[in-house]
N, C-alpha and C positions, 0 to 999 in steps of 0.2 A: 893034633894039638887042640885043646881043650883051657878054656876061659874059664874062672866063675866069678860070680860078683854079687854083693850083696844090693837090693835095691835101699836106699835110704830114700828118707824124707826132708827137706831141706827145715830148718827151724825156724819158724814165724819171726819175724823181728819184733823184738819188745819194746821200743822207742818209738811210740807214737807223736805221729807232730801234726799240726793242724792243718787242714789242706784249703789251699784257697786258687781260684781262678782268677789269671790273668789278663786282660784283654788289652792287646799290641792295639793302637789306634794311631789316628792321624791329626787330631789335635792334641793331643799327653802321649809322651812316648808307650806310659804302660798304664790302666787302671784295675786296682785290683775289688775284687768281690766285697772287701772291706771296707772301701770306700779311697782308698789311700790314692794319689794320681802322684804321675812322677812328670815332671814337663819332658817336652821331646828336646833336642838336641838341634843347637842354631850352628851346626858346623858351616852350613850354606851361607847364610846371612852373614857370618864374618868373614869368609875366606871370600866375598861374591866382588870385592872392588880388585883381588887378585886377581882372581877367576879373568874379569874383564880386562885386563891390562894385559895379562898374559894369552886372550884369546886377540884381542886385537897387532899382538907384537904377531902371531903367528899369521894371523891375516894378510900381512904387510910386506910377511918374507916372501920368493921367490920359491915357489913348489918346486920341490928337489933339490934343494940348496941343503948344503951342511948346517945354513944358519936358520933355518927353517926345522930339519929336523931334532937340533937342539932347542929351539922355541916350544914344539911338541913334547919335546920331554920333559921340560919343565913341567906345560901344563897337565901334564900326564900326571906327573910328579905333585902336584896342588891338587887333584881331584881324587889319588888315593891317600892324599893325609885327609880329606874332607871322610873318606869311605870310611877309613879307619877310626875318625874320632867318634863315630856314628856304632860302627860295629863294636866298638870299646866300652863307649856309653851300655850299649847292649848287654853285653858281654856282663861288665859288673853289675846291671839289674839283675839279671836271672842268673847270676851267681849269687846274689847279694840274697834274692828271694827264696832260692831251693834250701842254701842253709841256715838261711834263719828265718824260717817264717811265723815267731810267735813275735815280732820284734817289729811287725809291719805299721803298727801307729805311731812310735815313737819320730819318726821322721828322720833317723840319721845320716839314712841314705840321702835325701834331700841337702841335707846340710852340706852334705861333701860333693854332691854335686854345683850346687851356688858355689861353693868356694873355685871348684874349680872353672866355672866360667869365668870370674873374675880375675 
């Protein structure tokens, strides 16, 4: 049994877009080459008086109690909505930036971000 195949070359893409560097930080979530900063995300800061209510309810149960382990799941439960709004934020920057990046001074992004903290 015998193969043949032609070798091709794959074709350049003709849609050039302008490339810019990101830099992930710890005061602004992302700032980019252009100057453009995005704030970071206060998932912590607002969920932090839950946080505390529901680490102190678990404190108070009785280790190995049913009502203990449901205390845990709560707070389990409160610490991956905090994971998630943080990865989400993420998520729609560096989607927001791969496809459009000639659109990075207008501040849109910004915009729909304020709205949604509010």
């Amino acid at each position: 049994m015998s193969f043949k195949y032609d070798e091709c070359q794959p074709k350049p893409l003709t849609k050039k877009r302008a490339i810019i560097g990101v830099d992930v930080g710890i005061n602004a979530l992302a700032t980019c080459s252009d100057g453009t900063t995005y704030p970071k995300v206060k998932a912590y800061k607002q969920a932090k008086k839950r946080l505390t209510r529901y680490q102190r309810r678990v404190q108070k149960k009785e280790p190995g109690s049913k009502n203990r382990a449901k205390a845990v799941k709560k707070l389990a439960k409160t610490h991956k909505k905090i994971a998630d709004i943080r990865a989400d934020a993420l998520h729609k920057l560096t989607t927001w930036a791969s496809f459009e990046p000639q659109h990075h001074s207008d501040r849109r992004f910004e915009r729909k971000w304020n709205a949604q903290k509010s």
